[in-house]
N, C-alpha and C positions, 0 to 999 in steps of 0.2 A: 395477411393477418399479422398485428403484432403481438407483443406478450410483453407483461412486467416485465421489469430488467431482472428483477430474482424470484424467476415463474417458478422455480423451484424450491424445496422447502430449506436446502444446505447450500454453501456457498459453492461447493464443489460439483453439486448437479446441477445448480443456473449455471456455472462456467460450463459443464459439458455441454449440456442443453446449447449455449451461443455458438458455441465451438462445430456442433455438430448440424448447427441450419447454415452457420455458415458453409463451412466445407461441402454442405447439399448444394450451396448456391451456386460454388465453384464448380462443382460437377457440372452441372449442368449450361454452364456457360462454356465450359471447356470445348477445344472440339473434339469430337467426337467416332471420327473419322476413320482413326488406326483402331477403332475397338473391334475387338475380335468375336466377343457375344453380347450381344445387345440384351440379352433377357437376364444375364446374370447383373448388366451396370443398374438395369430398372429396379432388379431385386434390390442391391445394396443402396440406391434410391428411396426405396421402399421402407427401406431399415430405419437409415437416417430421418426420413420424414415422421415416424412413428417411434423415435425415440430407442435411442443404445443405455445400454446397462451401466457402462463403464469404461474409461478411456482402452483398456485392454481392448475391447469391444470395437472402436474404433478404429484402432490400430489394426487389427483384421480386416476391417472393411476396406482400407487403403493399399493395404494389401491385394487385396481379392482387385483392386479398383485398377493399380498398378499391371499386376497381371495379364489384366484381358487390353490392354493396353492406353488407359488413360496415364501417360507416365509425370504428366505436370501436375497432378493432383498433391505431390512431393512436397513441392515447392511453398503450398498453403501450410499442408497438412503439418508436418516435421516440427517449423516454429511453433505450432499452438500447444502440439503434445508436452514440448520443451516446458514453456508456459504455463501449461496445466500442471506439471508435476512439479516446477516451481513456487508456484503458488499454494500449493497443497501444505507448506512449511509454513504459510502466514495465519492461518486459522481464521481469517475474513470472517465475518460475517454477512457483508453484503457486495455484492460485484461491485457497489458505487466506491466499497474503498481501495479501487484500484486507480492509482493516479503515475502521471508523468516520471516521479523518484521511483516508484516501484517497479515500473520496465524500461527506465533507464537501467536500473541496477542491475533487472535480467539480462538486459541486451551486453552492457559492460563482462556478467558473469559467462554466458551460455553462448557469445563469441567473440571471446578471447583468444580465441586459436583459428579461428578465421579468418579465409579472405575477404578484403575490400567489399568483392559481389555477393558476397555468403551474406556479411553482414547488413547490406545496402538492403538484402534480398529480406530478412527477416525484421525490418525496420517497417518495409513495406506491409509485408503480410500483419502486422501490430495493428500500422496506421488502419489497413482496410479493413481488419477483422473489427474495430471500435467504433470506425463508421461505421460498418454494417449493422452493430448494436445500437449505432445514434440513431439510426433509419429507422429499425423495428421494433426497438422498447415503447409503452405507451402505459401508462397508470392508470387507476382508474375516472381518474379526473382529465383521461386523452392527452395529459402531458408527459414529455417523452424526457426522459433522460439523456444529456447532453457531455458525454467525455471529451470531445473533441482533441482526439490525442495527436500531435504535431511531434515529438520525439525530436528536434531540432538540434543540429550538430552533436551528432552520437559517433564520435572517434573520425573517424574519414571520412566519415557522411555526410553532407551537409543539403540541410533543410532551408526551407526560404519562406517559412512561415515563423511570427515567434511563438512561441510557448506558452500552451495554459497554465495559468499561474494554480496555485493552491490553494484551497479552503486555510483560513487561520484565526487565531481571536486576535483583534488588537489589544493595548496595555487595559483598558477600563473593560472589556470582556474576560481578559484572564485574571483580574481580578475580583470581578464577579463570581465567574467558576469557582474558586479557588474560597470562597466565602461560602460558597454554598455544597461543596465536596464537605463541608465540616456540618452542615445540618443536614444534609439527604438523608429524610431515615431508612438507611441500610437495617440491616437486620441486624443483632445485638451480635449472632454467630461470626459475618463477616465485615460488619465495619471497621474495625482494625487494617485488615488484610484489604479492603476493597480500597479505603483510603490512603494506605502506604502506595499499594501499584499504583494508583493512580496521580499521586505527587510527586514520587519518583521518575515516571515517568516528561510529568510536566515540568517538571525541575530541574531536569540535566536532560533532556532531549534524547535520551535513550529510544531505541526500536523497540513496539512491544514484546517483542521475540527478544530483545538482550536482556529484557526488564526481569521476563519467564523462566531466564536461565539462569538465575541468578540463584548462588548460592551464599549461606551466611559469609563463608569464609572469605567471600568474593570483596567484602565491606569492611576496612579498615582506618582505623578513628587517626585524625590529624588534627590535634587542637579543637579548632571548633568546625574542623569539616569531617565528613565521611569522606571518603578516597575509595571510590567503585570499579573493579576491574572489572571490565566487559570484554564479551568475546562479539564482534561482528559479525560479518557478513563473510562467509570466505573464512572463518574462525581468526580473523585477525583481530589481534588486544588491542583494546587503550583503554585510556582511564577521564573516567570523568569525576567530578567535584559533586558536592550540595554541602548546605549548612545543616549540622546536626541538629538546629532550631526550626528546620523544618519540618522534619517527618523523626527524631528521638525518642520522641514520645510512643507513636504510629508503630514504631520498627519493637521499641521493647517490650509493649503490651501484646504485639503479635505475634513475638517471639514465648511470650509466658503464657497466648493462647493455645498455641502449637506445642509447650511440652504439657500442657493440660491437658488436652487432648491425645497425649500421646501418639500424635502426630512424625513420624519416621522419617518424612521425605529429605531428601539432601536440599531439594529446590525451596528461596527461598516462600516462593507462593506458591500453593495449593490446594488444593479443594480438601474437602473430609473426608474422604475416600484414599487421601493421602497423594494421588496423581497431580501434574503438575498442570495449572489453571489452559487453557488457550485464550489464544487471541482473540476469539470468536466472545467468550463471556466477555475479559474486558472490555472491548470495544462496547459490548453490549451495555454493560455500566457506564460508560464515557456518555453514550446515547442518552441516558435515561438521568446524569448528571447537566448537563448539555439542557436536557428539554426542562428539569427541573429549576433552572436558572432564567431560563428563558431565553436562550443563544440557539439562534438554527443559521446553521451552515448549510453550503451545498455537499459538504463531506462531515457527517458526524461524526466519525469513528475514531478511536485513539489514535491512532497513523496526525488525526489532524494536529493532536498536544504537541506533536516533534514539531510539525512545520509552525506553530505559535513559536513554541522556542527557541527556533531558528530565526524566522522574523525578527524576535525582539533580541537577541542575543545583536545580530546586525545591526539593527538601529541604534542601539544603545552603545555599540563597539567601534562600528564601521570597521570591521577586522573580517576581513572574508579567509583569511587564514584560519583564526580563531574560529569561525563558521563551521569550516571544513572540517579542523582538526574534534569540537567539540561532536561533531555529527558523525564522525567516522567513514566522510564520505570519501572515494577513492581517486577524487576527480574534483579541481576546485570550480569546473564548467558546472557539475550539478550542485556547487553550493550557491554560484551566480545567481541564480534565479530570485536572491533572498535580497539583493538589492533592489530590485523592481519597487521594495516595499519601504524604499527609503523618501520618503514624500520629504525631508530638511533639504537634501541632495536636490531635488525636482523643482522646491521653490525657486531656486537659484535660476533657473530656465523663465520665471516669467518677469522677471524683469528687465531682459535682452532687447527688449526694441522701445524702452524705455529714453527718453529723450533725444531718439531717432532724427529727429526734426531739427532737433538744435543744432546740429554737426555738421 
């Protein structure tokens, strides 16, 4: 049987939900041979098939699985929980905005302190656990969502497939977007605020999550730029740039909404309740900006405005330095990917067997 890829209503229980038919799959492929009671592996079988409560919940069953002695269950199980609780800091919206940057990044964080085989080991379990969701997602239109994650040269490891590139706008897409972020009728409450994240974002290529953290103090004025300190990934600084003619306007009305409201929060976006926005809303605004312009990706979600940024930021630079150091990536292997998108570079290739004949 298959299921939508977010058969469940949060992003957090479609990811348990895959997490947890996968790991059934694995059981059962396993051998089975050294188990000690066969009626308790059916029970915890049983468990998984008709759905767990909560990763805690999981974590028990691999236990109990371990136990009676399936002891390679380990080896799936360990990377996904890692995974799971990683992801739980992105505020996703939908499983589909999980891409290549985002478990490079885990894999870079979550073994760091590992071996060669640790790490090799949980490269694998990534790749299969997404093929397993390529295989068994299906919409209601019988088409199936397709990640096809390759994780390709992750530290010691090396892969021999290349790499799914990323959902992005090219230049006459983002600025389409970018014309129409200014007419989407948002609500009179949050237009300000809806419009500022969202610029800011596409503007300096910030993570939704550095955008979220952002505090006023964090913004300080240089002539005609903002100067944004941000905290990464791993809570490491840097600073990114924008022209104060982009979003001065966005930023001081928002700021004169927020003491009107008498709105408290340190963070510089949040809701009316005072609490600081998620990921999960924005990207949801991104969607709905996105569909209002007329631009469909195979990745809607904010996550996709960094990798536009990125793209053009390259093209327009050819500085893969510059790439890395603007995107705060740790590693200038995952800012590589951004040349792929350099088609000036690529022309250059066809015209190699160009008067072949005459020589």
């Amino acid at each position: 049987m298959r299921y939508n890829i977010d058969f469940k209503d949060t992003f957090d229980d479609s990811l348990l939900f895959w997490i947890e038919r996968f790991i059934h799959s694995k059981i059962v492929t396993l051998s089975s041979r050294n188990v000690k009671n066969k009626a308790e592996l059916n029970n915890v079988l049983n468990t998984l098939r008709f759905g767990i409560k909560n990763i805690e919940e999981l974590k028990l069953l691999l236990k109990k699985v371990r136990s009676i002695g399936l002891i390679g269950i380990n080896t799936y199980g360990n990377p996904l929980i890692k995974l799971f609780y990683y992801l739980q800091n992105f505020g996703f919206a939908s499983i589909k905005e999980i891409d290549e940057e985002v478990l490079r990044d885990f894999l870079a964080i979550s073994c760091a302190n590992l071996s060669n085989a640790s790490k090799k080991n949980h490269r694998i379990v990534l790749i299969g656990f997404f093929g397993f969701i390529d295989k068994q997602n299906e919409d209601d239109n019988e088409k199936s969502y397709i990640f096809n994650i390759e994780l390709k040269n992750i530290g010691d490891i090396k892969g021999k497939s290349a790499e799914k590139l990323p959902s992005f706008m090219n230049e006459n897409e983002v600025s389409r977007f970018i014309s129409t972020i200014d007419i989407f009728p948002f609500s009179k409450k949050t237009k300000y605020r809806n419009q500022l994240v969202i610029k800011l974002i596409l503007y300096t290529g910030i993570r939704v999550s550095e955008a979220l953290n952002l505090k006023y103090k964090d913004i300080s004025n240089e002539n005609e730029y903002y100067v944004i300190q941000v905290r990464g990934k791993g809570n490491k600084p840097r600073v990114v740039m924008i022209l104060k003619k982009h979003i001065e306007c966005l930023l001081s009305k928002w700021i004169e909404q927020k003491n009107t409201l008498n709105l408290k929060s340190e963070y510089l976006f949040c809701n009316f309740k005072d609490n600081m926005l998620t990921q999960a809303y924005v990207s949801r605004i991104v969607e709905k900006v996105l569909s209002y312009a007329g631009i469909r990706k195979e990745k809607n979600g904010a996550h996709m405005l960094r990798h536009s940024f990125a793209t053009l930021l390259y093209q327009k630079s050819l500085d893969l330095i510059l790439v890395q150091e603007a995107l705060g990536h740790s590693s200038i292997s995952t800012s590589r990917i951004y040349t792929h998108f350099d088609k000036t570079r690529l022309k250059k290739t066809t015209s190699i067997m160009d008067n072949i004949n005459n020589t």
